[in-house]
C-alpha positions as CSV (number, residue, x, y, z in Angstrom):
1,X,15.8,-45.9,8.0
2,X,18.7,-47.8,7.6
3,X,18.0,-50.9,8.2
4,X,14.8,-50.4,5.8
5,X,17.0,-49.6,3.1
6,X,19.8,-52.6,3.9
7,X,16.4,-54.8,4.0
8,X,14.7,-53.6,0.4
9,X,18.0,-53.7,-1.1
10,X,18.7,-57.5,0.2
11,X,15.3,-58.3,-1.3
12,X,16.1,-57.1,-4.4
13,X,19.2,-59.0,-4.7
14,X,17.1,-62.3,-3.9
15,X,14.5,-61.4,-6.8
16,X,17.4,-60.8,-9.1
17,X,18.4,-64.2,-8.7
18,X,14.9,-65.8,-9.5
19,X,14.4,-63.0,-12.5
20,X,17.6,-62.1,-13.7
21,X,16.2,-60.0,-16.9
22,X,13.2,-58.4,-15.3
23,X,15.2,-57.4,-11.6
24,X,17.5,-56.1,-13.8
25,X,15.6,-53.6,-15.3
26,X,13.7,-53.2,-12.4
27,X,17.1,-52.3,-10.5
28,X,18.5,-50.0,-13.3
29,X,15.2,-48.2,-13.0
30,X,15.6,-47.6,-10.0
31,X,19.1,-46.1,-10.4
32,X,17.4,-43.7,-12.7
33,X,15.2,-42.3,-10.5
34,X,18.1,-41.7,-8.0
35,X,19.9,-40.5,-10.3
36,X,17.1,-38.0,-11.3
37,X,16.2,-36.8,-7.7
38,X,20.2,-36.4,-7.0
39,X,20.6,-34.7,-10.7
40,X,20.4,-30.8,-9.1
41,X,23.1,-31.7,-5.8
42,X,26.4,-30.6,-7.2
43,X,24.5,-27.3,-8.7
44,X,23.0,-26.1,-5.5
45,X,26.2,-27.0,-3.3
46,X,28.4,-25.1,-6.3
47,X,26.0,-22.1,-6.2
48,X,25.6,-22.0,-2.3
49,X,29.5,-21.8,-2.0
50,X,29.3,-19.0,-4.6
51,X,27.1,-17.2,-2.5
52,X,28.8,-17.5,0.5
53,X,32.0,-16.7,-1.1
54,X,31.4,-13.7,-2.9
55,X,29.0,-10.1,-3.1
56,X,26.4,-9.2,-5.7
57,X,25.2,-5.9,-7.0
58,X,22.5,-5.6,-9.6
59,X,20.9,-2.4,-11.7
60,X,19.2,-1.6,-14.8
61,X,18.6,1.1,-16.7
62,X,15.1,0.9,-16.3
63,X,12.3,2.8,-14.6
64,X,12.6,6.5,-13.2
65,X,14.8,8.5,-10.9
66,X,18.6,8.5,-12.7
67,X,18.6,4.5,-12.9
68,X,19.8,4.9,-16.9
69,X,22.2,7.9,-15.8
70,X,23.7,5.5,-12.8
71,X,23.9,2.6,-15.3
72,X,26.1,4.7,-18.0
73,X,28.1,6.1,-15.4
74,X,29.3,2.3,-14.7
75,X,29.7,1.4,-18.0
76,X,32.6,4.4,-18.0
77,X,33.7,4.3,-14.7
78,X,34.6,0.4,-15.5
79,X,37.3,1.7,-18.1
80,X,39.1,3.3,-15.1
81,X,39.8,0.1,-13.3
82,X,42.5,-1.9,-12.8
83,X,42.5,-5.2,-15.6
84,X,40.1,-3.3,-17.4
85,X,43.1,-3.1,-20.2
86,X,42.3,-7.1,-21.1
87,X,38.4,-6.2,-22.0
88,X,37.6,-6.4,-25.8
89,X,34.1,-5.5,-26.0
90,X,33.1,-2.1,-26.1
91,X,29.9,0.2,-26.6
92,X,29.5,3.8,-28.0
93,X,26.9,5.3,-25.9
94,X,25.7,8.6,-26.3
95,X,25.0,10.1,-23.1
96,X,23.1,12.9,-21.4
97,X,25.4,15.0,-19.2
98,X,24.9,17.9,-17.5
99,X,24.8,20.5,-20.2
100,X,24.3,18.7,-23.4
101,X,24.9,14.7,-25.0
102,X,28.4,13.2,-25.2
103,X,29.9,10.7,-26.5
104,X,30.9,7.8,-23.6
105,X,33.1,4.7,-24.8
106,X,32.1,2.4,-22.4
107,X,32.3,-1.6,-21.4
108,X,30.4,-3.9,-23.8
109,X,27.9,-7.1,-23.3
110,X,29.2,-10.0,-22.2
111,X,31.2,-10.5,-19.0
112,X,34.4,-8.4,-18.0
113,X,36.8,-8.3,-15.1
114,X,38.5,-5.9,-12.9
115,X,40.3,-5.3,-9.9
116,X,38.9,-2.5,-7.3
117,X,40.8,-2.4,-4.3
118,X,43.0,-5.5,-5.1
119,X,39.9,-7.8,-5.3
120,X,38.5,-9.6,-7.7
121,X,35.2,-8.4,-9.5
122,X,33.2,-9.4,-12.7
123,X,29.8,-8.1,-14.3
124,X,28.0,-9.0,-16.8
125,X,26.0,-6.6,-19.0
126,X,23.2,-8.0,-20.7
127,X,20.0,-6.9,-22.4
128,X,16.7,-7.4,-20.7
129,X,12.7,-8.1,-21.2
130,X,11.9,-4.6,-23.3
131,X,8.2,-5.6,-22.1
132,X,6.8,-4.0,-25.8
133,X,8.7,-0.6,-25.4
134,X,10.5,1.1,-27.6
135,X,13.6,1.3,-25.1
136,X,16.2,-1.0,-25.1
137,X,16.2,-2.2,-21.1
138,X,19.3,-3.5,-19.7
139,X,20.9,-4.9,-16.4
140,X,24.3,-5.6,-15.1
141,X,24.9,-8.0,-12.1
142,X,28.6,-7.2,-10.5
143,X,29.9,-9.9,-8.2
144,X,33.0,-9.3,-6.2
145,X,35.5,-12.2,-5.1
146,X,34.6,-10.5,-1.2
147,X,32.1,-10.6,1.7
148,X,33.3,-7.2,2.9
149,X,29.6,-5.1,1.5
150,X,31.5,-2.1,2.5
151,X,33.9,-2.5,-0.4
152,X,30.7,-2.9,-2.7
153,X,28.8,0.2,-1.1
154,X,32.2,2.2,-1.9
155,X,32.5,1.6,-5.7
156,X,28.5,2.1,-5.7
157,X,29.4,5.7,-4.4
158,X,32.6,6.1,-6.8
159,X,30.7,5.4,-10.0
160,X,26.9,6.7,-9.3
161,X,25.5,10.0,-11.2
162,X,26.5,13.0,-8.4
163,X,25.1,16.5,-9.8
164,X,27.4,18.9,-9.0
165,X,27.2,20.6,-5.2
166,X,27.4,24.5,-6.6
167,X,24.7,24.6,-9.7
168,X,21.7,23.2,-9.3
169,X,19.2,21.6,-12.6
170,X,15.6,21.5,-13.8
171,X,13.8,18.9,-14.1
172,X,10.5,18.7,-16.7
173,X,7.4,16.1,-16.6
174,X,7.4,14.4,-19.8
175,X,4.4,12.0,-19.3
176,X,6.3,9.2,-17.3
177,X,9.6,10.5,-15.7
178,X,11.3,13.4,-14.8
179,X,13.5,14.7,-18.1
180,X,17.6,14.7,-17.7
181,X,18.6,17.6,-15.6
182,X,19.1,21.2,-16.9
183,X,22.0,22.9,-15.2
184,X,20.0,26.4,-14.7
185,X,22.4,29.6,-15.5
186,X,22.9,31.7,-12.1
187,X,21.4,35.0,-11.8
188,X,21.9,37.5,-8.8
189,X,18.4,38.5,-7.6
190,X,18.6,42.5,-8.1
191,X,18.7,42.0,-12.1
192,X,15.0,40.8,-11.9
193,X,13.1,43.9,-11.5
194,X,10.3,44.5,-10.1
195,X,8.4,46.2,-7.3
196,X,10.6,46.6,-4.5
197,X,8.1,46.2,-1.7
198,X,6.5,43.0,-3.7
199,X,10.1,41.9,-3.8
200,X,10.3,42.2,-0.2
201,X,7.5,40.3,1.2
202,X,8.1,37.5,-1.5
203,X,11.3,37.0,-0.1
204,X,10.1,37.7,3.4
205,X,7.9,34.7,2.8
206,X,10.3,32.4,1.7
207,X,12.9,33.4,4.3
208,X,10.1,32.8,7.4
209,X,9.2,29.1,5.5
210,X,12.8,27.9,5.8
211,X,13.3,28.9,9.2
212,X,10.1,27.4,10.3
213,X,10.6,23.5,9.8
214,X,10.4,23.2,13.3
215,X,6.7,25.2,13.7
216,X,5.5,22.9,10.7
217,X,6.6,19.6,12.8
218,X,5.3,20.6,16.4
219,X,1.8,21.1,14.3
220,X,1.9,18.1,12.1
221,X,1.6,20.5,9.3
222,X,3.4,19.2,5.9
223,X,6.6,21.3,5.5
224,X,5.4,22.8,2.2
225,X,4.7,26.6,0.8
226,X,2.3,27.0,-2.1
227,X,2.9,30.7,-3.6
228,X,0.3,31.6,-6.3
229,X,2.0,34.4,-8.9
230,X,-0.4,36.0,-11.2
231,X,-0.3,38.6,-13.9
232,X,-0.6,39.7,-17.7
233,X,1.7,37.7,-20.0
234,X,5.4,39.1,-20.0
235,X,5.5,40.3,-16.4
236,X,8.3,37.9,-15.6
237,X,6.5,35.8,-13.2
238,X,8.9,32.3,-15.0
239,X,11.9,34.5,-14.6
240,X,11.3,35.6,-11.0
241,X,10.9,32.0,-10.3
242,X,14.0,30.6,-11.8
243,X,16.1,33.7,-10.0
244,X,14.7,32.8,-6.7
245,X,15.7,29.1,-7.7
246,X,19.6,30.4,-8.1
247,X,18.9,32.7,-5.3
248,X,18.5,29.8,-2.7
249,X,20.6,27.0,-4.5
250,X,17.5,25.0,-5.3
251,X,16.4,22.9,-8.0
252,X,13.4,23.3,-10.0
253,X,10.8,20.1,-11.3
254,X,8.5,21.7,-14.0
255,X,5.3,20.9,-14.8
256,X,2.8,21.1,-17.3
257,X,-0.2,20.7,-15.5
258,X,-2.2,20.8,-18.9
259,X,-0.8,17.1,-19.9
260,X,-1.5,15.7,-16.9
261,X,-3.6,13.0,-15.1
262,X,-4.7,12.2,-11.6
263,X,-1.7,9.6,-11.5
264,X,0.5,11.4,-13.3
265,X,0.6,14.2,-11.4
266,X,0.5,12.6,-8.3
267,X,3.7,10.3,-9.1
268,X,5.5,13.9,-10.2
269,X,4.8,15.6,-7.1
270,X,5.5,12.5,-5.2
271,X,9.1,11.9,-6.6
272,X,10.7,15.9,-5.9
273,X,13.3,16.3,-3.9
274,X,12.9,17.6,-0.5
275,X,14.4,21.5,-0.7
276,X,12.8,21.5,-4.4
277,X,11.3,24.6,-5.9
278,X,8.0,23.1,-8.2
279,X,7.0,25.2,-11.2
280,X,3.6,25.1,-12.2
281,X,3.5,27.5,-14.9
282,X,0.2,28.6,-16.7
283,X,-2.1,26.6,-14.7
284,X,-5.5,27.6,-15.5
285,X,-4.7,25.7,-18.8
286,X,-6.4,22.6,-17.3
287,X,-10.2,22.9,-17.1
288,X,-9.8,21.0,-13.9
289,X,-8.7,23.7,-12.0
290,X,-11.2,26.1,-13.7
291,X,-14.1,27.8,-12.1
292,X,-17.0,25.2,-12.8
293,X,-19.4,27.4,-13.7
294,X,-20.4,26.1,-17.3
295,X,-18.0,23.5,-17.6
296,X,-19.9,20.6,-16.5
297,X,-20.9,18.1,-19.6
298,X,-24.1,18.4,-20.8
299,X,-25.7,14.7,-20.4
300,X,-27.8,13.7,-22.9
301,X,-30.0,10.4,-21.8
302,X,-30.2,6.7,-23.6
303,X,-33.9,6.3,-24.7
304,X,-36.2,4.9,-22.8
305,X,-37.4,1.4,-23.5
306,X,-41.3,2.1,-22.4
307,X,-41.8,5.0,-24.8
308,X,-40.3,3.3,-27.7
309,X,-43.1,2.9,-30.4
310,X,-43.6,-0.6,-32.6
311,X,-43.0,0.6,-36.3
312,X,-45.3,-1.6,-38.6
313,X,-43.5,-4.0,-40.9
314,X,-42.1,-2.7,-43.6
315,X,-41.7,0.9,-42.5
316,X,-38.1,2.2,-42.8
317,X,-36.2,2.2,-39.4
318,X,-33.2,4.4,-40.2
319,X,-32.5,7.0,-37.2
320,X,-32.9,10.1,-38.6
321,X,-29.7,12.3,-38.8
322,X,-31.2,15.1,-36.4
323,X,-31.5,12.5,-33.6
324,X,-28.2,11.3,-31.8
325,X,-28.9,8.2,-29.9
326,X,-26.3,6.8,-26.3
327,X,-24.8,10.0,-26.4
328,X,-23.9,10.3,-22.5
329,X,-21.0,11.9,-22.1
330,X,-18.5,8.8,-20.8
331,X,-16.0,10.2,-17.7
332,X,-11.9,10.2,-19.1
333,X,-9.7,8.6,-16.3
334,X,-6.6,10.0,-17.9
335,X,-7.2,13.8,-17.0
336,X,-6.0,15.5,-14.0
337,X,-9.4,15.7,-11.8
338,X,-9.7,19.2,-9.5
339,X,-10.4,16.4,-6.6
340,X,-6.8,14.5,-8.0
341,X,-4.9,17.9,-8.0
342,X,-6.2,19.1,-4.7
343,X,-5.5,15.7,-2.8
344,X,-2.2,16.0,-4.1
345,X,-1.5,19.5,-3.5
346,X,-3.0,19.3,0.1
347,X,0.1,16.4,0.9
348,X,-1.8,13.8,0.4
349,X,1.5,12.2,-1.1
350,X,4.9,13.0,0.5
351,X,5.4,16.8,0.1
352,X,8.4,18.1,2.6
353,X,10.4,21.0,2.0
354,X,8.8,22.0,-0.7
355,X,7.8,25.0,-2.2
356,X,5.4,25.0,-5.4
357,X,5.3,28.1,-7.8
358,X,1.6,28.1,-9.3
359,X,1.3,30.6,-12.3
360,X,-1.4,32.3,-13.8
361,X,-2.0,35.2,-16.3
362,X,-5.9,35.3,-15.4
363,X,-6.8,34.4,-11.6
364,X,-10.1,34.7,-12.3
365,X,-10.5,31.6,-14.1
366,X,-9.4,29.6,-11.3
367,X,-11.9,27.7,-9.1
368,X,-12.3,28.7,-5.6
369,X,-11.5,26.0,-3.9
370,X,-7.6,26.0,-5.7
371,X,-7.0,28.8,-3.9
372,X,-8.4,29.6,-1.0
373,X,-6.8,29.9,2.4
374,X,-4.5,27.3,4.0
375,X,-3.9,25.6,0.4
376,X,-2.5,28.5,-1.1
377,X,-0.3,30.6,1.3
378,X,1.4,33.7,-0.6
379,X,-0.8,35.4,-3.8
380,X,1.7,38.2,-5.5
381,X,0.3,40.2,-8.5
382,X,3.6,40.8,-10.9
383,X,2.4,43.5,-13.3
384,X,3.8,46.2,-15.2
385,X,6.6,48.6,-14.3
386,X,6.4,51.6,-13.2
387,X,8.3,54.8,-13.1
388,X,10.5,53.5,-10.2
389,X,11.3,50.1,-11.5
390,X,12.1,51.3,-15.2
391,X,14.7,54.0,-13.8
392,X,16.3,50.3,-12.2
393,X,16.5,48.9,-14.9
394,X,18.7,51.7,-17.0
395,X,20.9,52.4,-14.0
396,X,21.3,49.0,-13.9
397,X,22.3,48.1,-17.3
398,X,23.8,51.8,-18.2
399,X,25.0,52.8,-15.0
400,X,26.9,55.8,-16.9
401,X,23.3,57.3,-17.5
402,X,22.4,60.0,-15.7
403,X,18.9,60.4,-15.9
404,X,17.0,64.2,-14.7
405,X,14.4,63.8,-12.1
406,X,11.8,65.4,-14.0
407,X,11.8,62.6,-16.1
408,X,8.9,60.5,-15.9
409,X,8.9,56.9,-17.4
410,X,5.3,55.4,-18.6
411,X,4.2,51.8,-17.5
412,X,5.6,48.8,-19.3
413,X,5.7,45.4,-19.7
414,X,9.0,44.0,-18.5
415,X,9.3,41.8,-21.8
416,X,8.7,45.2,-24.0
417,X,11.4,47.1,-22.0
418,X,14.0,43.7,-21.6
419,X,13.1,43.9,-26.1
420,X,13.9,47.5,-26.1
421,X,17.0,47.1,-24.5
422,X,17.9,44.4,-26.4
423,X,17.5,46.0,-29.1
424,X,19.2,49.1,-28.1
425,X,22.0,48.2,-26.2
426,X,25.0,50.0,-28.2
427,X,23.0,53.0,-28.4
428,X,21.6,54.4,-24.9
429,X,20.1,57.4,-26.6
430,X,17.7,55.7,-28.7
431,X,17.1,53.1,-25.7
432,X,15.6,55.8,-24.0
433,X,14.2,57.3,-26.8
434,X,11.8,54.2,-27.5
435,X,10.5,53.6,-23.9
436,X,6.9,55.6,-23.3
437,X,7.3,58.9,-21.5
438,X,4.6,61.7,-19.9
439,X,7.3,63.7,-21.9
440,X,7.1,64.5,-25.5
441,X,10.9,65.9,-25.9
442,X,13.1,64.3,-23.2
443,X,16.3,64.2,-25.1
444,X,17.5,67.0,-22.7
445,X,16.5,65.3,-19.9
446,X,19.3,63.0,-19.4
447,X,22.9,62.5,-21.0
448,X,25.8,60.1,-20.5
449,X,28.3,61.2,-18.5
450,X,32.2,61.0,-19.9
């Protein structure tokens, strides 16, 4: 190759001296074309001894799953470092935390430096492709003056979104991603009331699911419970749910199965945490999961072409408002199908350790195949209280009250007596007053003791 090379170039030299002003251009052209091949050398061998020299970690604040909450944590967590005194560009952000929006001063665009663990690092924050949303879509690339990835994977765990071990959050569905976490309020179990033997085998269930993992695996059965709570409006069937939530330290994803799609629902259920309690509440709002008796469209034909009829020339060929012609009812792909919601419920996507709430006021509605055997496992009626569970209630919110036995309590609502009580609260006497009794004077019935 060499020697080809000595050869063309001695060659060259020869015709140069025949055609000085022609092999000169013909030699500087060929200089160019070296020049142009060679142009990109001190580039790639700059870049390749960046790469070998240093670590990178990118993220944006794009897509689902906390990638906006991990991206403003960094933004503060930067401020923290060491050098991060010299930065003079800032941002404002206002930030979702757990509980409510702050206000987060945090590093600006551009590039910054800082020292973590007496090493050199840099990022640069810089806006990215919107792709014709309304949210402003960014991404920071850190590089650190190290090979050692451990280093890297240790500020990733310093400055990413951790909720905190001892609450736990809920989560709702609002059309494309899971909403900011909710820290849910803790309540101790025995101030939901309700029938004490329902209570029992509710919790029975739950208690038998988690200790089962094991029975689920050896059967290849998906790890999941599906518990169907139905009853009139105001039972506290929401309430019971969010207490069990508390009660086992468990987060709960909330959907509104009325809003949703095939895909939609399917990318919800598919991106729960495992140990997740899922909230379905009011379910029989979607006509997808309705008994399908009457609900299939009525399909009105296009016309036929052989039985159309030549009008003669002349004669008016308006349709006549009576008739309504292509009227076959077209299929929308952006509701939630009873095939969609079944495939999905039956673990068609990932479902482990999971236990899905479905709520209902009228179980009758519901088609047949939503809830038969082996797709729903637990069916609890909550209804109204009776004698037993209103006497809990006032012991447990007036535990001074002394109440007669012969006192007999009507059934109620649990929303009408939690409103009477509400109501009431600084005056026991006319608590009791209010709630229904098989007693028309009960006054001396009970009293407060001193």
């Amino acid at each position: 190759m060499l020697a080809q090379l000595q050869q063309l170039y001695e060659t060259m030299v020869e015709f140069t001296k025949h055609a000085p002003v022609f092999g000169g251009v013909l030699m500087m052209w060929i200089m160019g074309v070296i020049t142009y091949f060679l142009r990109n050398i001190p580039k790639a061998i700059w870049d390749y001894t960046v790469r070998q020299l240093t670590t990178t970690l990118a993220f944006n604040n794009a897509g689902y799953g906390g990638n906006e909450l991990n991206y403003q944590c960094f933004l503060a967590w930067y401020l923290q470092q060491g050098f991060a005194t010299v930065a003079r560009s800032y941002s404002l952000e206002r930030q979702w935390r757990t509980g409510g929006y702050v206000n987060v001063f945090g590093a600006g665009y551009g590039i910054q430096l800082f020292i973590y663990r007496r090493r050199l690092f840099w990022f640069k924050r810089a806006k990215a492709e919107s792709s014709a949303t309304d949210k402003i879509k960014e991404e920071i690339s850190v590089h650190g003056l190290t090979r050692n990835v451990d280093i890297v994977k240790q500020m990733m765990d310093e400055f990413t979104y951790k909720p905190a071990k001892d609450k736990h959050y809920a989560y709702t569905w609002d059309a494309k991603a899971w909403s900011d976490p909710v820290v849910v309020r803790p309540r101790a179990l025995h101030t939901v009331i309700i029938n004490a033997d329902l209570k029992a085998s509710l919790l029975k269930a739950i208690d038998d699911f988690k200790a089962g993992e094991q029975w689920y695996k050896d059967r290849g059965i998906p790890y999941k419970l599906v518990i169907l709570l139905h009853g009139p409006p105001g039972s506290g069937k929401t309430t019971l749910v969010r207490t069990l939530a508390s009660h086992y330290q468990s987060d709960i994803y909330r959907i509104n199965i009325g809003s949703m799609s095939d895909t939609s629902f399917d990318k919800a259920v598919g991106t729960i945490d495992s140990g997740s309690f899922v909230l379905i509440e009011d379910f029989d709002s979607s006509n997808a999961l309705k008994t399908r008796h009457g609900l299939k469209p009525k399909l009105v034909p296009k016309p036929n072409p052989e039985e159309a009829v030549l009008k003669p020339i002349g004669e008016s060929t308006e349709t006549p408002t009576n008739v309504t012609i292509n009227e076959t009812v077209s299929i929308d792909f952006s509701t939630l199908t009873l095939s969609g919601f079944l495939n999905t419920i039956d673990g068609v996507c990932p479902l482990h350790d999971t236990i899905i709430f479905m709520t209902t006021n009228d179980v009758t509605n519901i088609d047949p195949a939503v809830l038969r055997k082996g797709r729903v496992d637990e069916s609890f009626y909550i209804g109204v209280l009776e004698h037993p569970e209103v006497t809990q209630y006032i012991q447990l919110n007036i535990p001074d009250l002394i109440l007669d036995p012969g006192l007999a309590f009507n059934p109620i609502m649990g929303c009408d007596l939690a409103d009477l009580y509400r109501r009431h609260h600084n005056t026991p006497r006319e608590f009791i007053d209010n709630i229904p009794k098989l007693h028309n004077n009960p006054k001396e019935l009970y009293h407060v003791s001193v």
